[in-house]
C-alpha positions in Angstrom: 53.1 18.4 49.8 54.3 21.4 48.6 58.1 23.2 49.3 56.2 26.1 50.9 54.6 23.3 53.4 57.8 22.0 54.2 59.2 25.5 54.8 56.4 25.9 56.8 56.8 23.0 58.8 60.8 22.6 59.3 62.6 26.0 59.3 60.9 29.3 57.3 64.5 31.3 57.5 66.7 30.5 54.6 70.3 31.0 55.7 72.7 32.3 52.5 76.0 33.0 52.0 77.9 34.4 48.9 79.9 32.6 46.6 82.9 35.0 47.5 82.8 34.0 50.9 85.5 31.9 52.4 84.5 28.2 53.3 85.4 29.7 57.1 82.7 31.9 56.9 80.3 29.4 55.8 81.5 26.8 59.0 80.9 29.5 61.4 77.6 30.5 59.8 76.4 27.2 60.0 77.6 26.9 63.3 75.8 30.5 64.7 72.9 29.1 62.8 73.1 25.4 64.2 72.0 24.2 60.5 74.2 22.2 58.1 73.5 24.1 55.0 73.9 27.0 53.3 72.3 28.7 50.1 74.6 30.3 47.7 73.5 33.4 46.0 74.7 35.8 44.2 73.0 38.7 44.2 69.2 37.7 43.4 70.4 34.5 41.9 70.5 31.4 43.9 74.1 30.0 42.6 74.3 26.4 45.0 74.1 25.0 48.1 77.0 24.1 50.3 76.8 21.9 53.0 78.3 20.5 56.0 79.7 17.5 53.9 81.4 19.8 51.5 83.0 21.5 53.6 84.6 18.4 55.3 85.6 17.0 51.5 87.6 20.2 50.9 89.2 19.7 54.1 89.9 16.6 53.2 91.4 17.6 49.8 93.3 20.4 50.5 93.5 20.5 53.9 94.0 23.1 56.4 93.7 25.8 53.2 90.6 24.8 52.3 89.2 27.0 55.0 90.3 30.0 52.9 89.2 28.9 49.3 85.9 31.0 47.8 82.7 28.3 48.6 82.4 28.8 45.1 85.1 26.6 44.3 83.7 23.7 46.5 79.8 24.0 45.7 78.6 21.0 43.5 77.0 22.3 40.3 74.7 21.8 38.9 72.2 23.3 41.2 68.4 22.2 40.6 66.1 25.1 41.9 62.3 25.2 42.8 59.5 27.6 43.6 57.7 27.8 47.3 54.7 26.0 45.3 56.4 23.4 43.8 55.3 20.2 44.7 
């Protein structure tokens, strides 16, 4: 199966956010978007992924100030990329 299949099949819309974007901004993106993940890019570049999970690590970590921290500093690296026909 390929990834464009599972696009296909699951969700076509890929939802992204910047890595200069608050980890606040990423919650309540998820949250408009009811999904539990976000891709990171910067520009043209995909940079991460940041998900539900490492949001509630952060808050974990730093607490209430880890809603105001870049979601660069919390994506795990390093990110693994692949192309719609990728199987």
């Amino acid at each position: 199966m390929s990834i464009q299949n599972v696009l296909d099949r699951n969700r076509a819309e890929v939802v992204t956010i910047s890595p200069t974007d608050t980890v606040k901004s990423a919650a309540d993106r998820m949250r408009a978007h009811d999904i539990a993940a976000l891709v990171v890019k910067s520009g043209a570049a995909i940079t991460g992924l940041i998900s539900d999970r490492e949001i509630v690590h952060a808050a974990s970590r730093h607490g209430e100030g880890a809603l105001y921290m870049a979601v660069l500093e919390i994506v795990p690296h390093p990110t693994i990329t692949t192309a719609p026909g990728d199987t």
